[in-house]
KERODREN-262896 format. One record per residue: residue number from 0; residue in three letters; x, y, z of N, C-alpha, C in turn. Coordinates in steps of 0.001 Angstrom, whole numbers, plus 524288, in hexadecimal, padded with zeros to 5 digits. Layout:
<nodes>
<node><num>NUM</num><residuo>Ala</residuo><n_xx>X</n_xx><n_yy>Y</n_yy><n_zz>Z</n_zz><ca_xx>X</ca_xx><ca_yy>Y</ca_yy><ca_zz>Z</ca_zz><c_xx>X</c_xx><c_yy>Y</c_yy><c_zz>Z</c_zz></node>
...
</nodes>
This chain:
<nodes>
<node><num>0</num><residuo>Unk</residuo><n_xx>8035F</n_xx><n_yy>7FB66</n_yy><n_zz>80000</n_zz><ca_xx>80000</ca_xx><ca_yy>80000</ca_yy><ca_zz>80000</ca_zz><c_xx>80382</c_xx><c_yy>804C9</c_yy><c_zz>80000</c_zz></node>
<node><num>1</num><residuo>Unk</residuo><n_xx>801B2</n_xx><n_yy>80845</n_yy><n_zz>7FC0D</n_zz><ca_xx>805EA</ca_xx><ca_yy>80D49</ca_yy><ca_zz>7FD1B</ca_zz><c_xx>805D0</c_xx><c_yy>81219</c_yy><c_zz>7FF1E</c_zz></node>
<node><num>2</num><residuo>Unk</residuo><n_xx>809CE</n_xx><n_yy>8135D</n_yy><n_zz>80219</n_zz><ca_xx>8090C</ca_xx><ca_yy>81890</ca_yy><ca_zz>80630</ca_zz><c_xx>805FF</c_xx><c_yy>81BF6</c_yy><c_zz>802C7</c_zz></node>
<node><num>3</num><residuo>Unk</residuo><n_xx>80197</n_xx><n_yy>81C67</n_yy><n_zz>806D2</n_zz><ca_xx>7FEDA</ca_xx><ca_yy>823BA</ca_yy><ca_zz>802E7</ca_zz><c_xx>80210</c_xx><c_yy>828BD</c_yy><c_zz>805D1</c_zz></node>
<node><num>4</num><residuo>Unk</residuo><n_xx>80573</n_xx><n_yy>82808</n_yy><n_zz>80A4A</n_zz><ca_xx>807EB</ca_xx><ca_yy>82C21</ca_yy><ca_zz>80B7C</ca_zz><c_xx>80C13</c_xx><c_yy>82E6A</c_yy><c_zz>8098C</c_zz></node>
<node><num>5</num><residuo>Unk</residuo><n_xx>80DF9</n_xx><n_yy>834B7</n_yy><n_zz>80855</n_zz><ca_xx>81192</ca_xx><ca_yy>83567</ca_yy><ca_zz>8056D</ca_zz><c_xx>8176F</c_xx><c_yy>83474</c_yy><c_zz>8081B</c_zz></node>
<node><num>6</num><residuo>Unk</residuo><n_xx>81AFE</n_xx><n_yy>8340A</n_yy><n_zz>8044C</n_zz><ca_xx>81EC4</ca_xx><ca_yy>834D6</ca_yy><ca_zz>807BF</ca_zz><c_xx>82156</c_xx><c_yy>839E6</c_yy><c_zz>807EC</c_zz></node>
<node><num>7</num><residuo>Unk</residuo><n_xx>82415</n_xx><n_yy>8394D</n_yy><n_zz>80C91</n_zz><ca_xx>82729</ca_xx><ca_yy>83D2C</ca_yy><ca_zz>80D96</ca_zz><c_xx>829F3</c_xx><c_yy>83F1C</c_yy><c_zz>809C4</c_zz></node>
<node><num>8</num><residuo>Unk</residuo><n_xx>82A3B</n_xx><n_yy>84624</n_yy><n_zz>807A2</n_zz><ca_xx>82D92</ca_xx><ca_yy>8465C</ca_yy><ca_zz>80480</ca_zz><c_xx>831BA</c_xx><c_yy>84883</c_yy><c_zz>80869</c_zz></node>
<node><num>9</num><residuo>Unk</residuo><n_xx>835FF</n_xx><n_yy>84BE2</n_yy><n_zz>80497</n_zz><ca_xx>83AD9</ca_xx><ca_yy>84D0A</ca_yy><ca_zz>8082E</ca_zz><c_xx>838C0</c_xx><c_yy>8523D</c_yy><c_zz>809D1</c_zz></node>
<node><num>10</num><residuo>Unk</residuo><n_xx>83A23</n_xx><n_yy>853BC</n_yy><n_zz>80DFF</n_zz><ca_xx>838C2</ca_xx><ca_yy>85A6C</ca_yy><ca_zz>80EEF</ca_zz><c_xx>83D83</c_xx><c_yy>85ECC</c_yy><c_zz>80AF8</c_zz></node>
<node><num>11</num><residuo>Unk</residuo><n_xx>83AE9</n_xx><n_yy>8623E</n_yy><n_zz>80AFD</n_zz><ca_xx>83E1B</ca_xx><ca_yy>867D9</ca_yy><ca_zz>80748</ca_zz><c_xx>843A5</c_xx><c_yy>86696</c_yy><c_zz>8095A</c_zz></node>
<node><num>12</num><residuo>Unk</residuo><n_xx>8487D</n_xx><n_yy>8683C</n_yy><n_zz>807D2</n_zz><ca_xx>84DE2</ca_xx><ca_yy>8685A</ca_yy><ca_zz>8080B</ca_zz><c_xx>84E36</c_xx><c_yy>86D06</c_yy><c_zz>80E1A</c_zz></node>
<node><num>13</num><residuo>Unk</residuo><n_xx>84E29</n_xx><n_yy>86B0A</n_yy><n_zz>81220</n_zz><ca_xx>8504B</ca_xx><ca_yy>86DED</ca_yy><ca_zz>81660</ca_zz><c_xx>8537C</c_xx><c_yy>86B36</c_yy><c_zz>81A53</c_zz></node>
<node><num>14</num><residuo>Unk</residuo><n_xx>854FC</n_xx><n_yy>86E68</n_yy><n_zz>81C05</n_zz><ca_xx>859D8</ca_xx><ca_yy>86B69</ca_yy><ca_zz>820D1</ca_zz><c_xx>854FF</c_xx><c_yy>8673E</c_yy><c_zz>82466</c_zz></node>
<node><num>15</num><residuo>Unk</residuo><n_xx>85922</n_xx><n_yy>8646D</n_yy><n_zz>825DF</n_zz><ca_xx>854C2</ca_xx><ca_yy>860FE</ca_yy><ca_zz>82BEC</ca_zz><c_xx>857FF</c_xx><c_yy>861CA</c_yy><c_zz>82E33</c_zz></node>
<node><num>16</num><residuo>Unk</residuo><n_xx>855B3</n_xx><n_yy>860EF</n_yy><n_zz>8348B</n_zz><ca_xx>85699</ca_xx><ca_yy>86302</ca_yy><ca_zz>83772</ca_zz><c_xx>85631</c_xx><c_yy>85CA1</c_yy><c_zz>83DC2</c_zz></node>
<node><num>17</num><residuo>Unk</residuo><n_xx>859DD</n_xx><n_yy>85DB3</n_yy><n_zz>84091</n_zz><ca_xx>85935</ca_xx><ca_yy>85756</ca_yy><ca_zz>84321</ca_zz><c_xx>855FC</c_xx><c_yy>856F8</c_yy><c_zz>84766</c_zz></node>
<node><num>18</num><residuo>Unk</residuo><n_xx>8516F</n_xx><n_yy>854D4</n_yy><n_zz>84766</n_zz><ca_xx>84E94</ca_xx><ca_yy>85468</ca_yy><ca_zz>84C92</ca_zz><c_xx>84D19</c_xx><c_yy>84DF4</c_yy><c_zz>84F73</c_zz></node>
<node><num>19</num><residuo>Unk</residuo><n_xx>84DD9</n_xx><n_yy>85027</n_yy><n_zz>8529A</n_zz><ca_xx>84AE3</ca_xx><ca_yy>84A9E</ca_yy><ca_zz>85598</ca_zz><c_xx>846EC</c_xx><c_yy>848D8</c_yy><c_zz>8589D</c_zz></node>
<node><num>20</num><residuo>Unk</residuo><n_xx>8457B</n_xx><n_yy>844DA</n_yy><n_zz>858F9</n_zz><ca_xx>84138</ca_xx><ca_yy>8422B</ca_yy><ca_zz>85AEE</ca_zz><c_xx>84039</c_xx><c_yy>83B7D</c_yy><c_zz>85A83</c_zz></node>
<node><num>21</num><residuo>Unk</residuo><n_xx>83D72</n_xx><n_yy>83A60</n_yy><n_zz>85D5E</n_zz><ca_xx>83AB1</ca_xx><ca_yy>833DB</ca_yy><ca_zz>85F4E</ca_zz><c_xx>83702</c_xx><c_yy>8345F</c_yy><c_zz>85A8B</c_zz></node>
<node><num>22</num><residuo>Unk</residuo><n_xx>835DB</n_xx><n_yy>82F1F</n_yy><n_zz>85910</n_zz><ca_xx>832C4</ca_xx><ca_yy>82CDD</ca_yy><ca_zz>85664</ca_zz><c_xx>83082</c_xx><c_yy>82639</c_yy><c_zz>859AD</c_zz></node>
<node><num>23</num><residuo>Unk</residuo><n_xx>82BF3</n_xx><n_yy>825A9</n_yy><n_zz>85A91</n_zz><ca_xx>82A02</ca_xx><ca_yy>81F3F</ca_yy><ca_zz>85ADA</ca_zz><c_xx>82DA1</c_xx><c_yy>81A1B</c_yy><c_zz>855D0</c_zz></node>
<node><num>24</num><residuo>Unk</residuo><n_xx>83009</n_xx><n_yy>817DF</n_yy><n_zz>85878</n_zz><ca_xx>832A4</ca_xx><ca_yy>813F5</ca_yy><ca_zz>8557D</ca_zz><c_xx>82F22</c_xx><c_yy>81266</c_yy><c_zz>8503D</c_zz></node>
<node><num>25</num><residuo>Unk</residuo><n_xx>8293F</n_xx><n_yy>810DB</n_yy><n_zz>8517E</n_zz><ca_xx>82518</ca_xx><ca_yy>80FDB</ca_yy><ca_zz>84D8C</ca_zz><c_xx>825C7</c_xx><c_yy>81550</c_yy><c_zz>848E8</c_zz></node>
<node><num>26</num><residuo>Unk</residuo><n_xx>824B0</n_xx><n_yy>81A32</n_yy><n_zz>84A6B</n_zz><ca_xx>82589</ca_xx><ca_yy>81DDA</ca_yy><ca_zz>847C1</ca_zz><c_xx>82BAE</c_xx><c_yy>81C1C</c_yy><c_zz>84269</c_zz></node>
<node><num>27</num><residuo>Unk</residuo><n_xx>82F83</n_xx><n_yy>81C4D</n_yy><n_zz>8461E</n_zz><ca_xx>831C0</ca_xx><ca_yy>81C7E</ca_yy><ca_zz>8424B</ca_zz><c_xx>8351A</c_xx><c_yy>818FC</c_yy><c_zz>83EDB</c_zz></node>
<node><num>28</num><residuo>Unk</residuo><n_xx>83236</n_xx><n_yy>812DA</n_yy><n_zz>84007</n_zz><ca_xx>83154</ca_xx><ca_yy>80EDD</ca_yy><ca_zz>83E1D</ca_zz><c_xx>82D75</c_xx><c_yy>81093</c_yy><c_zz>83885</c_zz></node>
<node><num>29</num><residuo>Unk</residuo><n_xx>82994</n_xx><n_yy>812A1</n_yy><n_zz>83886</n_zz><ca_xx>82778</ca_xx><ca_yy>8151B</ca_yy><ca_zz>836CC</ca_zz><c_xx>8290C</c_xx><c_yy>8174C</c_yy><c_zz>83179</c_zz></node>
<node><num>30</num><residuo>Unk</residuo><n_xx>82A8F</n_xx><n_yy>81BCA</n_yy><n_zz>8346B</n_zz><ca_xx>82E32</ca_xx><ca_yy>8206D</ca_yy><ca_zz>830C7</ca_zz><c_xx>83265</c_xx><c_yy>81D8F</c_yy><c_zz>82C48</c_zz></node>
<node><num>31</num><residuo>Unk</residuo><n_xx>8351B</n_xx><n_yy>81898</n_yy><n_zz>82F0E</n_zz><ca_xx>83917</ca_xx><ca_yy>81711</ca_yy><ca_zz>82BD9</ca_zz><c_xx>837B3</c_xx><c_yy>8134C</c_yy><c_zz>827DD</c_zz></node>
<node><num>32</num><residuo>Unk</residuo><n_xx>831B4</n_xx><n_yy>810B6</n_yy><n_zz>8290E</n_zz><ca_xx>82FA7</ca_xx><ca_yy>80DEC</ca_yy><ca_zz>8261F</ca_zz><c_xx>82BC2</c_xx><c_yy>81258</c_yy><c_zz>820FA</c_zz></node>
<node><num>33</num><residuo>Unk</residuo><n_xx>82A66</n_xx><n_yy>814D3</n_yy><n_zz>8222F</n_zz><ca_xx>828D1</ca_xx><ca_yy>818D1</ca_yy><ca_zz>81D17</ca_zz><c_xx>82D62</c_xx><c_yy>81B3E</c_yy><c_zz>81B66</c_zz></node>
<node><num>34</num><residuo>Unk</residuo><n_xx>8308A</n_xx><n_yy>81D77</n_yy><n_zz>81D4E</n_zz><ca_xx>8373F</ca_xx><ca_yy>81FB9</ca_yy><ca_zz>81AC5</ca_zz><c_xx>838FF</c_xx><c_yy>81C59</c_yy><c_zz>8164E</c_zz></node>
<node><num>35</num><residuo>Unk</residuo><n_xx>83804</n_xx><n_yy>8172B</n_yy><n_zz>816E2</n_zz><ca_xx>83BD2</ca_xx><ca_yy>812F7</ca_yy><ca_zz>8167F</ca_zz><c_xx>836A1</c_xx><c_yy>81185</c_yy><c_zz>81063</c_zz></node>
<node><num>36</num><residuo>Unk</residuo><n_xx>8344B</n_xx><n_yy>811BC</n_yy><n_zz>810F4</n_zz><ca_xx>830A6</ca_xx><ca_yy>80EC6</ca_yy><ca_zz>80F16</ca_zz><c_xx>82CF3</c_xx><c_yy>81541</c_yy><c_zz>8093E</c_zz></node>
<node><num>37</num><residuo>Unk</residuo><n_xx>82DC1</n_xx><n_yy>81A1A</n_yy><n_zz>809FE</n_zz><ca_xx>82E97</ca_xx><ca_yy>81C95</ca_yy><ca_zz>8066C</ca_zz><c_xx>832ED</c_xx><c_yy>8218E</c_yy><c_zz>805AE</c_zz></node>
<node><num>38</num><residuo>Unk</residuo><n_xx>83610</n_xx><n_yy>81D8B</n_yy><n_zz>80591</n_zz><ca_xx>83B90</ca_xx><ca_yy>82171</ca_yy><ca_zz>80369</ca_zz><c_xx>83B1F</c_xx><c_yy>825C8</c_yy><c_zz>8065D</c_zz></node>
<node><num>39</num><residuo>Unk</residuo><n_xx>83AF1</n_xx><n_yy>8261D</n_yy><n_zz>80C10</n_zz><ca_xx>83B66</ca_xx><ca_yy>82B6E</ca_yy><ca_zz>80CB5</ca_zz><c_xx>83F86</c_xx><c_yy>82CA0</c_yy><c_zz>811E2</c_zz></node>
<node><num>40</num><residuo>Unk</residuo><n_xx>84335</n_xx><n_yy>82F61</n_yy><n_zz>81389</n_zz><ca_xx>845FA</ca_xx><ca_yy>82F20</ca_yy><ca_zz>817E7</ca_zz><c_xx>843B7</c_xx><c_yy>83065</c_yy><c_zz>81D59</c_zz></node>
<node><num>41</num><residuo>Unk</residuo><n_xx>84397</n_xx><n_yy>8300F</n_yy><n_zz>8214E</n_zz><ca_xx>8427A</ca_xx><ca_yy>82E13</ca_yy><ca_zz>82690</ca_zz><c_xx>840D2</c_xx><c_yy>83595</c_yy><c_zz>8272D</c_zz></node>
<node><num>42</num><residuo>Unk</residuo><n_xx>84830</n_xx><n_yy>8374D</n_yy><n_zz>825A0</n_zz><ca_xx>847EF</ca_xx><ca_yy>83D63</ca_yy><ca_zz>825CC</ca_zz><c_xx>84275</c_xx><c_yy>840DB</c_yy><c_zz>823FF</c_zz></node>
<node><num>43</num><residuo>Unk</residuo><n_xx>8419C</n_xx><n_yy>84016</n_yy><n_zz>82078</n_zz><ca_xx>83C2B</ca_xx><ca_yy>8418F</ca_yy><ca_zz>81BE4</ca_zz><c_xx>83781</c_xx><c_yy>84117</c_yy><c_zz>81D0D</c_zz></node>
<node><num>44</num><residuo>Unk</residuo><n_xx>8384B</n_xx><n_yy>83B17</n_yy><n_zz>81FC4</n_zz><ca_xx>83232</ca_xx><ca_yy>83936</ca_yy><ca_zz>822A4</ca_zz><c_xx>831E3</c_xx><c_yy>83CD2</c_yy><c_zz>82686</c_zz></node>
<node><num>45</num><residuo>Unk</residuo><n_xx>83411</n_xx><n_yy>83D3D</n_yy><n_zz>829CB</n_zz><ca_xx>834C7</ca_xx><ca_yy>83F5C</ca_yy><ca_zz>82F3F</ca_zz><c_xx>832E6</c_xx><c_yy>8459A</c_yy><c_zz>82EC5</c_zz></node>
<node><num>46</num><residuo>Unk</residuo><n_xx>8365D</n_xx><n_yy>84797</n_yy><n_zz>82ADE</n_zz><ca_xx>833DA</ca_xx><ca_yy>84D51</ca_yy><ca_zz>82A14</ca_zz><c_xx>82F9E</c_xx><c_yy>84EC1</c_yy><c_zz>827D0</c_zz></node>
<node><num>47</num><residuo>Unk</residuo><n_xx>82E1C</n_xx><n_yy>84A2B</n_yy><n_zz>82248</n_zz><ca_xx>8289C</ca_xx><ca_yy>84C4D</ca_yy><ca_zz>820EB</ca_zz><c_xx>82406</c_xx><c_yy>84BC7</c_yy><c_zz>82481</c_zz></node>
<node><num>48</num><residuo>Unk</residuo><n_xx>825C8</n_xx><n_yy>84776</n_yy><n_zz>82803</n_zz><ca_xx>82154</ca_xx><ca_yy>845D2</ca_yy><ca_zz>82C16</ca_zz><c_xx>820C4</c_xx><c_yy>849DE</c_yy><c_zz>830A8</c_zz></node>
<node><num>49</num><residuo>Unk</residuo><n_xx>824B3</n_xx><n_yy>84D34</n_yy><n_zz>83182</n_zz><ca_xx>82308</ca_xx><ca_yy>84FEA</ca_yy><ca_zz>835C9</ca_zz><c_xx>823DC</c_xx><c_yy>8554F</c_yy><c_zz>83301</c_zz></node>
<node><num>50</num><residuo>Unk</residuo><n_xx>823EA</n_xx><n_yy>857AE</n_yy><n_zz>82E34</n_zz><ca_xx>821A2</ca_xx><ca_yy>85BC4</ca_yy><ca_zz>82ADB</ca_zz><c_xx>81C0C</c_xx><c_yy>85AFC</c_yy><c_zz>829E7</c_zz></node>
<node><num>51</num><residuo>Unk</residuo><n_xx>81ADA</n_xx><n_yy>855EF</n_yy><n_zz>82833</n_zz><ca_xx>81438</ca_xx><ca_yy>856BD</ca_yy><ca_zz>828F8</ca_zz><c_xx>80F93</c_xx><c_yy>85575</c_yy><c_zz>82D5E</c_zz></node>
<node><num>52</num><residuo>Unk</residuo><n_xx>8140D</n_xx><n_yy>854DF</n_yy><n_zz>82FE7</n_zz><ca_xx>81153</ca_xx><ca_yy>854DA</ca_yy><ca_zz>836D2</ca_zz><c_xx>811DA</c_xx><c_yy>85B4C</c_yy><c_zz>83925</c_zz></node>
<node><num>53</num><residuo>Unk</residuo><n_xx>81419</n_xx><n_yy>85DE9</n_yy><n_zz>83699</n_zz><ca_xx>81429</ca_xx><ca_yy>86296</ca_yy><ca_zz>83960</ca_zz><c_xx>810BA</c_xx><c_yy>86605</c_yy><c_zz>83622</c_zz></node>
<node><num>54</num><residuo>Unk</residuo><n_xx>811A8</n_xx><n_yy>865AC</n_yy><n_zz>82F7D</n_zz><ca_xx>80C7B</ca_xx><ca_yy>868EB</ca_yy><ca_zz>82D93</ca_zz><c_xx>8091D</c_xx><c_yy>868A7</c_yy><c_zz>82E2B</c_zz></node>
<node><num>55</num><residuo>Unk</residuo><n_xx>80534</n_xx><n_yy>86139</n_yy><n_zz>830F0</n_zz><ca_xx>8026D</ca_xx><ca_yy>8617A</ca_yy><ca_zz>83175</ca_zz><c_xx>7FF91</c_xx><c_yy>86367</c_yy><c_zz>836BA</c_zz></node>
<node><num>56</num><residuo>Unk</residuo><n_xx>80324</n_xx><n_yy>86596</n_yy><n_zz>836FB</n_zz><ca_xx>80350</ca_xx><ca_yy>86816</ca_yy><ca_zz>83D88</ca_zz><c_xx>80365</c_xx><c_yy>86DF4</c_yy><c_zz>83DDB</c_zz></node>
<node><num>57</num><residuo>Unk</residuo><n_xx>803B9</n_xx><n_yy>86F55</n_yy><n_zz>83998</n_zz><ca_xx>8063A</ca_xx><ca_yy>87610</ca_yy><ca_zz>83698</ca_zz><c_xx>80B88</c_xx><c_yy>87710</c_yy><c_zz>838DA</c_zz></node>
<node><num>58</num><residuo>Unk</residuo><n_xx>80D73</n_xx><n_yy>874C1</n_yy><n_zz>83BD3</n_zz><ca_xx>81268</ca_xx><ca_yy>876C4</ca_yy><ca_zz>83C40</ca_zz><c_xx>817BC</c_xx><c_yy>87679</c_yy><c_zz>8385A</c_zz></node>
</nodes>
């Protein structure tokens, strides 16, 4: 059956910047199994996922 979700593209060309934090082991079991599974890096996932957690937040 095939993902109807998009994937992650890359964000615009800007510096990153290093932050940290915990994740639930399940979470990012997770993360590495969709990374892994459409070509996309862990890095990429991580930021588009919490860029559209914050617009949808307006921030």
């Amino acid at each position: 059956m095939p993902d109807t979700q998009a994937t992650p593209e890359p964000a615009e060309a800007e510096d990153r910047v290093l932050i940290s934090g915990r994740v639930r082991e399940s979470v990012r079991r997770r993360m590495k199994l969709y990374s892994a599974g459409h070509d996309v890096s862990l890095q990429d996932l991580i930021d588009a996922a919490l860029d559209e957690y914050l617009a949808k937040r307006g921030a």
